[in-house]
N, C-alpha and C positions, 0 to 999 in steps of 0.2 A: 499604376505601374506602367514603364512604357512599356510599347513594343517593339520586336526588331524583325524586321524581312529578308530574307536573301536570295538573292537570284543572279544565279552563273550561268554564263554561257561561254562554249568552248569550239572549238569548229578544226578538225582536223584535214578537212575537205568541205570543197564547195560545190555547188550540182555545173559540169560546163559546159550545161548548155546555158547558162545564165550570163557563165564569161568567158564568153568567145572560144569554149573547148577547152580551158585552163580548169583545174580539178581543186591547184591550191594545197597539195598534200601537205600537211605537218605531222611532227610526231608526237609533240607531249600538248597540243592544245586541250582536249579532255579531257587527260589526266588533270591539268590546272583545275577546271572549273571542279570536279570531284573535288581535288584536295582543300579548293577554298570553301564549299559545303560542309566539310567534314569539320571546318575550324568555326563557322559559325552553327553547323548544330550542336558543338561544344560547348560553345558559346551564349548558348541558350536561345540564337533564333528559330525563326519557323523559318525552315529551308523549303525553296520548290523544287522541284526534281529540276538535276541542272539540263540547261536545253544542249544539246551535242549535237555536232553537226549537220544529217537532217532536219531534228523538230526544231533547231535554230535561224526561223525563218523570219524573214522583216517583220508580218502578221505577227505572230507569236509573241517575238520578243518585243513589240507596241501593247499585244494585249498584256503582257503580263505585266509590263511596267505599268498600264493604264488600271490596273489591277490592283498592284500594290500602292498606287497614291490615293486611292479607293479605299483602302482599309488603314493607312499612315494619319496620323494625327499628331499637334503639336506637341514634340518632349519624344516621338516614338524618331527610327532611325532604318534605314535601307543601306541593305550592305550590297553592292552590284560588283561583277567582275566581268570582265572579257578578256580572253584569250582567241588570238585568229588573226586573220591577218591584216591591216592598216591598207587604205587607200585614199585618194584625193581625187576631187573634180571642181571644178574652176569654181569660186565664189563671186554668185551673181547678185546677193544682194546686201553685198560690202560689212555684212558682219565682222568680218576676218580683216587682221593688220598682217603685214610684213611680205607675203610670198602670195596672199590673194588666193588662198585656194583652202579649199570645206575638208575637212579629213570624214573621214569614214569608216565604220567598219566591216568588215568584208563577210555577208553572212551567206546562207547556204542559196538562196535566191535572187540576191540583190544586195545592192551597197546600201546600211543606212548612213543616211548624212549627219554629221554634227548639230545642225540646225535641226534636226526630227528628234536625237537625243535631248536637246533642248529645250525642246518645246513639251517634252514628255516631262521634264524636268518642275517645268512653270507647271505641271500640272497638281503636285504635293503643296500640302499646308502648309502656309507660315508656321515656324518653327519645328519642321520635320530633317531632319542629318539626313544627309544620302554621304557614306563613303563608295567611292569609286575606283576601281584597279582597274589597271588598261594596260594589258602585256600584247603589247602591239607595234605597228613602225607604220609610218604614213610618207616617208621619203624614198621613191622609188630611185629618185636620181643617184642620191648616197647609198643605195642597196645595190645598183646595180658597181658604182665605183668600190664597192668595200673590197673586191681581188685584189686591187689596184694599191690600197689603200695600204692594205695592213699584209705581214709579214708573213711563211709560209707556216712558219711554226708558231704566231699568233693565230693565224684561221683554224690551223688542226686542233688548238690548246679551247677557241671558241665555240667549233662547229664538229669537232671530231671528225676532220677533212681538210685538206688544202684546194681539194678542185675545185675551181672557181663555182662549174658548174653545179655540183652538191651544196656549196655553200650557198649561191645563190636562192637552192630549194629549202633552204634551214632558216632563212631569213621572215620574218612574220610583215612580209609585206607584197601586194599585187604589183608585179611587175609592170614597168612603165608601157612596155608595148600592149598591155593585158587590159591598162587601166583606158587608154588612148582609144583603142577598139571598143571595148564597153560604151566608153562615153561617146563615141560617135555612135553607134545603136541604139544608144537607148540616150542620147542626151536631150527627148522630149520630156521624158520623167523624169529627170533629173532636174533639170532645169526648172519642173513644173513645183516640185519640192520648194526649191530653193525661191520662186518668185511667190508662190502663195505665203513665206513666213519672213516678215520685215526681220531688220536688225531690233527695233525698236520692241519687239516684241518678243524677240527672242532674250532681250535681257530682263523682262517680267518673271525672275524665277524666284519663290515667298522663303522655298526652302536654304539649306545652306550647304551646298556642295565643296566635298574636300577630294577631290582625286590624286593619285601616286599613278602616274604611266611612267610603263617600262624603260622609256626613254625622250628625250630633247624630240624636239621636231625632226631638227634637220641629222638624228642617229637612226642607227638599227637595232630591233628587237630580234635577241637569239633566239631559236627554238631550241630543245633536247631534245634525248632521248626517253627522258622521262616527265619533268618540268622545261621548262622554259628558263630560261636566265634569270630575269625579273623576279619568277613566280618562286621556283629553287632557291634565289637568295631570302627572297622574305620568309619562307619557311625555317632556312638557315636562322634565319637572326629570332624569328618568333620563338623556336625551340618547344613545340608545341604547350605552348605559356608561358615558358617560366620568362619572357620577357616584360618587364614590368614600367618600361616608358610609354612617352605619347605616341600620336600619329608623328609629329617631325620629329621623335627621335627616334619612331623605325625605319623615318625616309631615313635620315643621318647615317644610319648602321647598317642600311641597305644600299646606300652611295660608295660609303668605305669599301666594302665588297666586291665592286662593279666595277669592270674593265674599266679606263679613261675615254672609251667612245661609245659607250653605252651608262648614263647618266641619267637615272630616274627623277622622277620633277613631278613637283607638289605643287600644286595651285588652289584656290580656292575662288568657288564662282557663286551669285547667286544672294540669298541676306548674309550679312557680315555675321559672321560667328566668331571673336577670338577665341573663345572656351573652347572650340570645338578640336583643334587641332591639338591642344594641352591636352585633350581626355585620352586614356587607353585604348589601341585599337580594340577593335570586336567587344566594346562597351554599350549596353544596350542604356 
């Protein structure tokens, strides 16, 4: 019989003195990671207490991943979510096509890089599923133009606000001035990250990863009051079960839903799986 593991992590703040005095407040990023627990201990996983903004520290969430590929075996499945905020620092060892830069996620101590997710990733059996949820934004350039962008009575309809400056604090991503200071402070560790782990190496992963983020690279991820945009609509369309398609037909039904600038995206990384994406979400 397989098995299934889950582990959320949610951060509605960040400690700042880690970033440059930035706190990072949100409103519904713990509510997320609770609600998606609640669906896979419905679901018959074994849930870990979700990590919430202090105990979701880079440590923590390495050891618990490094934890759960320790007990995964072929046929069993990892259900991971993140809710918090997106950030970027330069990619230095050309893993990444297009814009040349590591996304990140923004946790209570420190940014982990994609590359350290990665590499956490290679560390699960051949034929072990990791589904992945990522209600997040990594485009500070297009968070900071989203005023700009869109309409007064589009921003209050998204953010329950037109002030640029509110909205900008609803937006699930480290501001560009926030990310630019970070990285010049601390761009030894950072950097040290990214040259200790080749590209080569980081696409050594046995397991078969399907991830749904909240949005396109170059979009924003909304916060709420209660969920997140992302997180709200997949709860929407799941209907606590009674939905009975795949993973791409809850992306499908979770696109329909979703403003035209905020566009969630399915990818799959890792051993090729086609099964995997046909099977029912939260299927262990």
């Amino acid at each position: 019989m397989s098995t299934g593991l889950s582990v959320h992590i949610g951060l509605n703040q960040v400690d700042p003195a880690a970033y440059d005095g930035w706190s990072g407040e949100l409103g519904a990023c713990e509510q997320d990671a609770v609600d998606m627990a609640g669906i896979a201990d419905a679901a018959g996983f074994d849930v870990t207490d979700p990590l919430l903004s202090p105990a979701a520290t880079a440590e923590t969430v390495t050891a618990t991943l490094e934890a759960a590929a320790g007990r995964l075996a072929e046929g069993d499945i990892l259900f991971l979510t993140y809710s918090g905020h997106g950030g970027q620092v330069p990619d230095l060892n050309h893993d990444e096509t297009g814009d040349r830069l590591d996304e990140t996620w923004v946790l209570h101590d420190r940014q982990l890089v994609d590359d350290e997710l990665f590499e956490l990733f290679g560390k699960f059996a051949k034929g072990v599923r990791i589904w992945l949820l990522s209600d997040s934004c990594h485009s500070g350039t297009v968070a900071r133009r989203l005023p700009e962008m869109l309409s007064a009575q589009e921003l209050d309809r998204r953010f329950s606000t037109a002030d640029p400056e509110e909205v900008g604090r609803r937006i699930r991503v480290m501001p560009q001035s926030v990310q630019s200071a970070v990285y010049r402070r601390d761009r030894d560790a950072y950097d040290r990250i990214q040259n200790t782990r080749t590209a080569k190496d980081l696409a050594k992963i046995d397991a078969s990863v399907l991830q749904i983020s909240g949005c396109q690279d170059n979009q924003t991820s909304a916060d709420g009051i209660v969920n997140g945009l992302f997180t709200a609509t997949l709860l929407e369309v799941w209907r606590g079960g009674a939905f009975a398609g795949s993973y791409r037909g809850l992306h499908r039904e979770i696109v329909k839903r979703m403003p035209p600038d905020q566009t969630p995206h399915l990818f799959q990384v890792g051993a090729p799986n086609s099964a995997f994406a046909r099977q029912r979400p939260f299927t262990i």
